[in-house]
Kinemage of the C-alpha trace (Angstrom):
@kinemage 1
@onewidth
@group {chain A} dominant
@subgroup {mainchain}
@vectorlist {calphas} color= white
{ca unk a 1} P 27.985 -91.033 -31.453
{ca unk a 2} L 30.007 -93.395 -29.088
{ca unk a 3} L 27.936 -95.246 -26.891
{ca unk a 4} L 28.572 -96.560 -23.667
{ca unk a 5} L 29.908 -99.935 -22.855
{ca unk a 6} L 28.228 -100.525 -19.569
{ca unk a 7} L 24.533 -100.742 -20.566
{ca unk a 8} L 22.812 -102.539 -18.256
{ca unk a 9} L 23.099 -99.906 -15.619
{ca unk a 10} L 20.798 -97.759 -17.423
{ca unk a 11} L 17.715 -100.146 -16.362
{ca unk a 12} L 16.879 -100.851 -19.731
{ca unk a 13} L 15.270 -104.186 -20.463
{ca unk a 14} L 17.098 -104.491 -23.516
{ca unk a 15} L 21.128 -104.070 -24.466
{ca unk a 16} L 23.250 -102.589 -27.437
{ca unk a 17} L 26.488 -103.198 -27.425
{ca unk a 18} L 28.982 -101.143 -30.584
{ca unk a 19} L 31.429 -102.999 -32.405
{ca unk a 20} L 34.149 -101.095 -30.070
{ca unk a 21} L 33.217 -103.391 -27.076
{ca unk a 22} L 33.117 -106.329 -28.739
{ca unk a 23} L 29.737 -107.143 -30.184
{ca unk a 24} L 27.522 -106.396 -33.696
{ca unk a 25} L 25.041 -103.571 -34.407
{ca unk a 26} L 21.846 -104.591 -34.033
{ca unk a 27} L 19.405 -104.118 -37.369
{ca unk a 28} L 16.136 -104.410 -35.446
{ca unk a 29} L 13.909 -101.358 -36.498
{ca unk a 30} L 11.300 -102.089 -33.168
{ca unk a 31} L 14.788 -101.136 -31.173
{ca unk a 32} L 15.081 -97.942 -33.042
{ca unk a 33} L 11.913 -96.287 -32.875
{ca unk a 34} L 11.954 -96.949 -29.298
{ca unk a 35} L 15.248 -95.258 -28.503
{ca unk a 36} L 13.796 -92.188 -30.818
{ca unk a 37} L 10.358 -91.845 -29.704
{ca unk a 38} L 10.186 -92.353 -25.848
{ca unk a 39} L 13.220 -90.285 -24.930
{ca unk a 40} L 12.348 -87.359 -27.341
{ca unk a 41} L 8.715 -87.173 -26.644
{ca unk a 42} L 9.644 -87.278 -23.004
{ca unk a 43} L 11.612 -84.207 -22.949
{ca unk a 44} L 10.119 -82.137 -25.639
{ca unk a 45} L 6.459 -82.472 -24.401
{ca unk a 46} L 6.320 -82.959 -20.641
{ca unk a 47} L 9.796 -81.187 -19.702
{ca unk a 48} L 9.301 -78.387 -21.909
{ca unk a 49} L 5.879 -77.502 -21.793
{ca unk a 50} L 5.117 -78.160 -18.309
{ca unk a 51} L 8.448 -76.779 -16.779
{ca unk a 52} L 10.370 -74.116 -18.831
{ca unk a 53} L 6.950 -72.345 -20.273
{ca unk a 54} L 4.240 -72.299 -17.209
{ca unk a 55} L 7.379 -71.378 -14.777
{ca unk a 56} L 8.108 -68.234 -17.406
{ca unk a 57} L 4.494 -66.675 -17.489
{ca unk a 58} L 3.940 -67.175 -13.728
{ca unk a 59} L 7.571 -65.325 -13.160
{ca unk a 60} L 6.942 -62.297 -15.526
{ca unk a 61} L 3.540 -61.637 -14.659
{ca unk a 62} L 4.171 -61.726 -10.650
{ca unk a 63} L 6.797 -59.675 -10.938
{ca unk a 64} L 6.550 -57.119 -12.996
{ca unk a 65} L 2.982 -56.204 -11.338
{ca unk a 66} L 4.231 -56.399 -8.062
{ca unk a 67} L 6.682 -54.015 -8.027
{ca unk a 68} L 4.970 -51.146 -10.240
{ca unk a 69} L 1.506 -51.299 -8.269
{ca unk a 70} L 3.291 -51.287 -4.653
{ca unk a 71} L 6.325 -49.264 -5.351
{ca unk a 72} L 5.867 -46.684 -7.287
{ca unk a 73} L 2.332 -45.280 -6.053
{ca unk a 74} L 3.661 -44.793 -2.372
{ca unk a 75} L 6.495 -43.339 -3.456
{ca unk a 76} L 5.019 -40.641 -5.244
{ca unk a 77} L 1.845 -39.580 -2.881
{ca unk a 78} L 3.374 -39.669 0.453
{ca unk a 79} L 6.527 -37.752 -0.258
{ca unk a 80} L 5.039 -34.698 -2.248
{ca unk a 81} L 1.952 -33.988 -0.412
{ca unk a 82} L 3.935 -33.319 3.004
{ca unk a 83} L 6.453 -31.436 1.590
{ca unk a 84} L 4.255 -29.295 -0.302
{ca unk a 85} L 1.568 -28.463 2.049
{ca unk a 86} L 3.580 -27.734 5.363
{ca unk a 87} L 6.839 -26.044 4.120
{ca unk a 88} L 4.286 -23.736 2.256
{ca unk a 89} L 1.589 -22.777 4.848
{ca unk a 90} L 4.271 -22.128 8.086
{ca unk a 91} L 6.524 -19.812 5.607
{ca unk a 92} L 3.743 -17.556 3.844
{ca unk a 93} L 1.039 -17.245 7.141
{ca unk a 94} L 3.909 -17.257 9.842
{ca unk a 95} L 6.440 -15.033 8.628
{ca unk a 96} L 4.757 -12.228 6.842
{ca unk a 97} L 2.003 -11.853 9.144
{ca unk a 98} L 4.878 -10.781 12.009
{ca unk a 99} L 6.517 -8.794 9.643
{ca unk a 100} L 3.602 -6.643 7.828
{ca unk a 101} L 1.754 -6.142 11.349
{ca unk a 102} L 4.466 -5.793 14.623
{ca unk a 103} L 6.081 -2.594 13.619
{ca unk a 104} L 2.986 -0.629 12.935
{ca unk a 105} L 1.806 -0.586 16.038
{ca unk a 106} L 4.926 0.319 17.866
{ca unk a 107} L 5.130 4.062 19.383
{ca unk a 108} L 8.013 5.850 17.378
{ca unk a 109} L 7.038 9.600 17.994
{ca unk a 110} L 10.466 11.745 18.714
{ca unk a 111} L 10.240 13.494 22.553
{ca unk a 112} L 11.675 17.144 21.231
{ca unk a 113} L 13.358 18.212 18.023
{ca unk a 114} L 16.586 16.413 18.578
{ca unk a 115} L 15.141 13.753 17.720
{ca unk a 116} L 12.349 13.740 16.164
{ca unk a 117} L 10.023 10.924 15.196
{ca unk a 118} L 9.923 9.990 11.536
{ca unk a 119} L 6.891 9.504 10.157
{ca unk a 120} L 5.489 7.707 6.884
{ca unk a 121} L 2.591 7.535 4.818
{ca unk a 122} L -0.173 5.429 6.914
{ca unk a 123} L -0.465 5.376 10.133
{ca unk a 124} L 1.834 6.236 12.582
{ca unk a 125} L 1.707 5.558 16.092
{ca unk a 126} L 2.878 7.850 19.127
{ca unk a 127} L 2.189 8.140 22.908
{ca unk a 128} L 3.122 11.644 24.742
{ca unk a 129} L 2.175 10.423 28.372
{ca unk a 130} L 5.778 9.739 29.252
{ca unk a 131} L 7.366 13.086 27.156
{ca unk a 132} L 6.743 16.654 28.776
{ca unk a 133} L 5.521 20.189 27.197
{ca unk a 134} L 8.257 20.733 25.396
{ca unk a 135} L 7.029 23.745 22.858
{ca unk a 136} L 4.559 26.367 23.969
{ca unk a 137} L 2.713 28.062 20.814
{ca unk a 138} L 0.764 30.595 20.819
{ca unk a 139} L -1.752 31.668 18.076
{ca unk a 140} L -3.263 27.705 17.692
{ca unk a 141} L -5.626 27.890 20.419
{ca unk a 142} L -2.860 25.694 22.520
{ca unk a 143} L -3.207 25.770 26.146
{ca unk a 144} L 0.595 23.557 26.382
{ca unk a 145} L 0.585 20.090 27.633
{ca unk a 146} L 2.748 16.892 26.995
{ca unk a 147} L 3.530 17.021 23.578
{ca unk a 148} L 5.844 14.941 20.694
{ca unk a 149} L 7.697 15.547 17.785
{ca unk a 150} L 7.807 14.133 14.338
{ca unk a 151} L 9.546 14.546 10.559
{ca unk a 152} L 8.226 13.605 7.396
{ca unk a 153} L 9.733 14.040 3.767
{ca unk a 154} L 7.626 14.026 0.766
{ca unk a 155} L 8.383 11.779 -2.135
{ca unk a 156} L 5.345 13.393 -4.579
{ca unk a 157} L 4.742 16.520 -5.153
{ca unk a 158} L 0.678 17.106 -4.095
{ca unk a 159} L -1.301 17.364 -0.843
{ca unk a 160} L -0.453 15.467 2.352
{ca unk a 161} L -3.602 15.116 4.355
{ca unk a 162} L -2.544 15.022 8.491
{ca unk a 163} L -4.596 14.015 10.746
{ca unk a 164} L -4.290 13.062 14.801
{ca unk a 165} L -6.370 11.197 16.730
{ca unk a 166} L -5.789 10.750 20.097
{ca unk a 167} L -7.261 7.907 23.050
{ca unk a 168} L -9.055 10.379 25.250
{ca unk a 169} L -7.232 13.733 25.210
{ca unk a 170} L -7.704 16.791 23.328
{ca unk a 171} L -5.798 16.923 20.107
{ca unk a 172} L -4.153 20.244 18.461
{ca unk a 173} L -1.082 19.823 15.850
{ca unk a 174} L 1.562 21.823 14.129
{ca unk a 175} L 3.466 22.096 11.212
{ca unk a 176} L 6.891 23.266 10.955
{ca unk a 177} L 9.260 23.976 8.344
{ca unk a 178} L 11.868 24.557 11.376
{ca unk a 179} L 11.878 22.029 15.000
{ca unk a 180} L 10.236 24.279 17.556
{ca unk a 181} L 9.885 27.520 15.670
{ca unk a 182} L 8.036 29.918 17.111
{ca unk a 183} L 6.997 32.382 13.955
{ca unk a 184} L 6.979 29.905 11.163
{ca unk a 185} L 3.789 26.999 11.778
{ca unk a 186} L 0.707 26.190 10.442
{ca unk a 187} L -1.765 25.401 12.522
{ca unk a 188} L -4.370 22.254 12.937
{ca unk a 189} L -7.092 22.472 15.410
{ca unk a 190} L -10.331 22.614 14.745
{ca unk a 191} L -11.561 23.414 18.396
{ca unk a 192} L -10.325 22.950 22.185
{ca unk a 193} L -12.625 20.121 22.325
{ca unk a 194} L -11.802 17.882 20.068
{ca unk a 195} L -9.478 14.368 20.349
{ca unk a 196} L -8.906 15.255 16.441
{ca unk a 197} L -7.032 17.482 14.344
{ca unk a 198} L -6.998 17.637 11.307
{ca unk a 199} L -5.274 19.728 8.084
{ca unk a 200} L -3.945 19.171 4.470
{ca unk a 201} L -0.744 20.854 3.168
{ca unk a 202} L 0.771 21.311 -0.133
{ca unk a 203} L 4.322 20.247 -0.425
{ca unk a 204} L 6.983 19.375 -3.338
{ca unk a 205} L 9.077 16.454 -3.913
{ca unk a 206} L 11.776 16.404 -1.351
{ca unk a 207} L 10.507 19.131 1.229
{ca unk a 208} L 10.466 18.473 4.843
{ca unk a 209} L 8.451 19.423 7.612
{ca unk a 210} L 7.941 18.980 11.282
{ca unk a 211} L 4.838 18.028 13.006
{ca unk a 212} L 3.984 18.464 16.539
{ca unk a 213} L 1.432 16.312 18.093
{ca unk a 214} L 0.612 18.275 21.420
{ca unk a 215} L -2.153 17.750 24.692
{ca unk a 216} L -4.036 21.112 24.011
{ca unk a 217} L -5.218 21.209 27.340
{ca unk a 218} L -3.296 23.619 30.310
{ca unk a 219} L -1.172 20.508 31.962
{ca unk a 220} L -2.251 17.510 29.775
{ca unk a 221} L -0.252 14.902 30.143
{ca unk a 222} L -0.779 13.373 26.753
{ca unk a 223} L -1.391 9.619 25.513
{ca unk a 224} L -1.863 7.194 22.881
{ca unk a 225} L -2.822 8.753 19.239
{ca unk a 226} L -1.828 8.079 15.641
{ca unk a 227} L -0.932 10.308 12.977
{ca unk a 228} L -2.476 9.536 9.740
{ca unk a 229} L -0.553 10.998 6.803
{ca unk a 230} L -2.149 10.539 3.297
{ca unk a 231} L -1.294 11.511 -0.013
{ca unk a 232} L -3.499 13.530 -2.342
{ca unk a 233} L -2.775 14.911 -6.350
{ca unk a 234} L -2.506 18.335 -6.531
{ca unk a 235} L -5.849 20.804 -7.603
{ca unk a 236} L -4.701 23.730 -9.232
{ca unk a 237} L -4.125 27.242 -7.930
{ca unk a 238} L -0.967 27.436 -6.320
{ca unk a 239} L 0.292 30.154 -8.058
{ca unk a 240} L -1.264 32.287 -11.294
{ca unk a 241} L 1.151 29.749 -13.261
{ca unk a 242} L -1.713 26.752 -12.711
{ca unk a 243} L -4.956 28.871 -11.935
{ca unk a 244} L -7.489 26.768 -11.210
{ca unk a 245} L -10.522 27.119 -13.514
{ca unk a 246} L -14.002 28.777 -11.703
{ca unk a 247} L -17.380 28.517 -13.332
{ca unk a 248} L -20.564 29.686 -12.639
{ca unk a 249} L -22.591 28.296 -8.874
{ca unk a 250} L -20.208 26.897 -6.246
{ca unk a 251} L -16.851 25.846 -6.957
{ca unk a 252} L -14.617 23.677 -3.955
{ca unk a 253} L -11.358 25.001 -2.712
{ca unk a 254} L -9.372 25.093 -0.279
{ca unk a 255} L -6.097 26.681 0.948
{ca unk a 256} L -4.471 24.334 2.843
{ca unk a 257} L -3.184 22.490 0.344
{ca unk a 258} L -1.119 25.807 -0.941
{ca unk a 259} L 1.337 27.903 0.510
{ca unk a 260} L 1.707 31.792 0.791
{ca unk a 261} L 2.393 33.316 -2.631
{ca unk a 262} L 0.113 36.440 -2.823
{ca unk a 263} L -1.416 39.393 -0.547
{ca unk a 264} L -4.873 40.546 -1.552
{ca unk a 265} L -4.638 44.288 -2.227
{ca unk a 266} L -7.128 45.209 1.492
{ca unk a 267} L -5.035 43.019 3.701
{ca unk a 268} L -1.418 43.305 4.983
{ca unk a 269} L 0.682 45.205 7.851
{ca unk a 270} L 2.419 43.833 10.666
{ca unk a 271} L -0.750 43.186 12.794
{ca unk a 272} L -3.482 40.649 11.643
{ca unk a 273} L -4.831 40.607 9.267
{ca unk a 274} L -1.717 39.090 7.940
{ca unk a 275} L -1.656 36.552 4.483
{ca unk a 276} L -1.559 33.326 5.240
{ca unk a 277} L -1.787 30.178 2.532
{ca unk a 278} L -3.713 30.921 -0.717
{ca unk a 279} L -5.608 29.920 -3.785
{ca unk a 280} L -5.663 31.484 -7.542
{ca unk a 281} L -8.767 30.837 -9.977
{ca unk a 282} L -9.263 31.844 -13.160
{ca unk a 283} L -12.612 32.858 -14.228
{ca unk a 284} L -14.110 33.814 -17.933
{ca unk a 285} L -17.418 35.847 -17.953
{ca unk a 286} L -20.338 34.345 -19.266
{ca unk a 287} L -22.662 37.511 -19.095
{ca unk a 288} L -22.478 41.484 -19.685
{ca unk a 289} L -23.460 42.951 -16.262
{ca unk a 290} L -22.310 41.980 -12.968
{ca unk a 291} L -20.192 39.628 -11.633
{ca unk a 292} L -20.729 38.884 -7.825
{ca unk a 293} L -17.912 36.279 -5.973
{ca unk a 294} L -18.641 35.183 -2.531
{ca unk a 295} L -15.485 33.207 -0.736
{ca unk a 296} L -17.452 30.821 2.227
{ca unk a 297} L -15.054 29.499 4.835
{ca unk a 298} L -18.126 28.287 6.613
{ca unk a 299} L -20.051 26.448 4.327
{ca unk a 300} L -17.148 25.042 3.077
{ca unk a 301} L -16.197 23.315 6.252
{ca unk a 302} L -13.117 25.803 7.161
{ca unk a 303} L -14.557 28.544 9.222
{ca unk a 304} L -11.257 30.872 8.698
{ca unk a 305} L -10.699 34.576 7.667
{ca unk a 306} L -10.321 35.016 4.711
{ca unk a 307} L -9.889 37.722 1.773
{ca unk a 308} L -11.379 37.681 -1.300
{ca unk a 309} L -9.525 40.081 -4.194
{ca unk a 310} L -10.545 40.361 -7.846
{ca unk a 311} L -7.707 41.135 -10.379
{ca unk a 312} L -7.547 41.966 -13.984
{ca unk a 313} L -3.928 40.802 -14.116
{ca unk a 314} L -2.940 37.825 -11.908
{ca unk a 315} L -0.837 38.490 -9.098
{ca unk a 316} L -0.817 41.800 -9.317
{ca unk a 317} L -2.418 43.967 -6.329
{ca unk a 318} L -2.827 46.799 -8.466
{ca unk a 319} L -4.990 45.598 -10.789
{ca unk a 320} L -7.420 45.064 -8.020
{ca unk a 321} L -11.213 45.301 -9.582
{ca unk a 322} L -12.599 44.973 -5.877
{ca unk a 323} L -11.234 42.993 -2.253
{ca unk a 324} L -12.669 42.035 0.780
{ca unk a 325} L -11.476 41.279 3.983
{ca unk a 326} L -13.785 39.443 7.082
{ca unk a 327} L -11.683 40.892 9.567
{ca unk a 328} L -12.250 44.615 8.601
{ca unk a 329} L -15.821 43.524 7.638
{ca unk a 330} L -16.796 42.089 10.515
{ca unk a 331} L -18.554 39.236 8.780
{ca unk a 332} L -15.900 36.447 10.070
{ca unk a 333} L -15.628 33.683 7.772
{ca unk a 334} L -17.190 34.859 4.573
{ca unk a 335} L -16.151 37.523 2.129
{ca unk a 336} L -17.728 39.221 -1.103
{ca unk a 337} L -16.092 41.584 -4.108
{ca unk a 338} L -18.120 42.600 -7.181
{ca unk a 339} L -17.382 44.161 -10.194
{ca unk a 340} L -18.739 44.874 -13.716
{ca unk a 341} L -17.379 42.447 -16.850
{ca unk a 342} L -18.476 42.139 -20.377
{ca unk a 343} L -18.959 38.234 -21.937
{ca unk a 344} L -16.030 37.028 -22.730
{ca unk a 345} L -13.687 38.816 -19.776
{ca unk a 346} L -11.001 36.833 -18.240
{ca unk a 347} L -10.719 37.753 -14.066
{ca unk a 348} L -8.161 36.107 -11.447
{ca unk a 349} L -10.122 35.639 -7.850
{ca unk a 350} L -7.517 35.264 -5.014
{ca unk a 351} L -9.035 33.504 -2.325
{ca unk a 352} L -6.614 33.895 0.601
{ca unk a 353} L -6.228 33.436 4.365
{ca unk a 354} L -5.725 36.312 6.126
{ca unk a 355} L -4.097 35.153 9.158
{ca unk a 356} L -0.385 33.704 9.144
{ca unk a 357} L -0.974 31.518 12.309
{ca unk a 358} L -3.481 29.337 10.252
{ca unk a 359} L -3.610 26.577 7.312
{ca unk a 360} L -6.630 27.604 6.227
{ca unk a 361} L -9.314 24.887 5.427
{ca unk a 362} L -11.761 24.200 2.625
{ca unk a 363} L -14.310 27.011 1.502
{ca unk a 364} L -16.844 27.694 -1.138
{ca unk a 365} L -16.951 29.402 -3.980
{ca unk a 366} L -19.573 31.001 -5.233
{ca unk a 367} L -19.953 32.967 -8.076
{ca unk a 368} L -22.985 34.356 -9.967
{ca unk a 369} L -22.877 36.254 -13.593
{ca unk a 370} L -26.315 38.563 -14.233
């Protein structure tokens, strides 16, 4: 190594001068192990140690800590929790509350048959007071006041359960396979006092009807009501083709839910009584003696005429074993037919309404082999 020729300004109490400026190497050994020792242990143990390794740890340590501890944890919980909670709560509660419950409640009836009111399952809700008596009918116990109009199309085929309620007026209804006819209706009203009416109807996939929600009081001027429409399945006995199956003791049925397929062989003519909606059963005979079939309209909640006609072949008037009608009979609302079977006999009961201007309504049926 080539040393320096100006010493002395080092501060060092003793001088070496190289043979390039002029003087001799110096053979002392105290000289060199002072020049080895003192600058090396200088720098290797009190530069090192004290500087380079203490100033490391301190750095990596400080740092690193610092920023994962504060950083990251705010980062994470502030920032999810509000968007989360109050995106979520204002779009579920807000939004479908207004949509599910607003229309509902809204009046939608139809004022006359040009444009009817179209109604849905649920409730519907109408209000007559500002409409007019559009559609006398006679034959429902209506005396004519304000009235409205509605449609409905069924999507199942079964029973559609109608009823109306009304606010404060008397309720009568009517159902129409034509707007406003005059002949062809069924008829729900239980009585002239009543703010409800109430009926069932049996109707296909895909048939129509009209409904007319009407003041049955002589110059009512209507009101608020709803119209309830609800969906039952189908019984059987609309037609011999699904007979429903009698047994023995009281059997539930009711003819509202069917339509007018058969006349019993006592009723007919162009005065009443006159067919109206019906129901077929199918009975097997459990004895060898007597079989007695009463048809209660009152019992079972209906209070209509009725006819009650025994066959041996279903559908068939002439094979008539026996047939009762309550308007011929007198006894209004309850009909009987007898006849004699062996065990093992297979009868069709028709249990019928005998008047054209009603639905009919749910009876009893009651039949007793001895």
């Amino acid at each position: 190594m080539k040393k320096s020729c100006i010493a002395g300004a080092l501060g060092l109490s003793m001088v070496f001068l190289s043979s390039a400026c002029g003087g001799s190497l110096s053979t002392a050994g105290d000289q060199d192990t002072g020049t080895d020792t003192v600058p090396d242990t200088l720098v290797d143990q009190v530069e090192d140690p004290g500087t380079d390794l203490p100033s490391d740890t301190v750095d990596d340590v400080d740092t690193d800590t610092g920023l994962d501890a504060e950083i990251d944890a705010p980062a994470d919980t502030s920032i999810d929790t509000s968007i989360d909670t109050s995106i979520d709560t204002s779009i579920d509660t807000t939004v479908d509350t207004s949509i599910d419950t607003a229309p509902d409640t809204t009046p939608v009836g139809g004022h006359d048959c040009s444009a009817p009111g179209i109604a849905h399952l649920g409730t519907n809700y109408g209000d007559s007071s500002d409409d007019a008596d559009s559609y006398a009918i006679t034959g429902c116990n209506n005396q004519g006041g304000y009235d409205e109009t509605w449609v409905f199309t069924a999507s199942l085929d079964g029973i559609y359960e109608i009823v109306m309620q009304t606010a404060g007026f008397y309720a009568v209804a009517m159902v129409w396979s034509t707007c406003g006819s005059t002949t062809e209706y069924g008829c729900i009203n239980p009585d002239p006092d009543s703010s409800t009416a109430e009926g069932s109807i049996m109707l296909d996939a895909g048939d129509t009807i009209y409904i007319l929600a009407d003041d049955d009081a002589l110059g009512g001027t209507g009101g608020a009501y709803t119209l309830t429409i609800t969906y039952h399945e189908p019984p059987g006995g609309d037609t011999c083709a699904d007979a429903e199956t009698a047994s023995d003791g009281t059997n539930t049925g009711d003819t509202s839910f069917f339509s007018n397929d058969y006349d019993g062989e006592c009723e007919g003519g162009t005065t009443p009584p006159i067919s109206g909606p019906d129901q077929v059963w199918e009975y097997t005979a459990t004895c060898t003696g007597t079989l007695s079939v009463e048809m209660d309209t009152l019992a079972g909640g209906g209070g209509f005429l009725c006819t009650l006609d025994i066959w041996t072949t279903c559908g068939d008037e002439s094979s008539s074993l026996d047939c009762d009608n309550d308007y011929y009979s007198g006894n209004d609302g309850v009909c009987n037919a007898s006849t004699l079977v062996t065990t093992g006999d297979t009868v069709y009961i028709l249990c019928d309404t005998n008047s054209s201007g009603e639905m009919g309504d749910g009876y009893d049926l009651v039949i007793d082999c001895t």
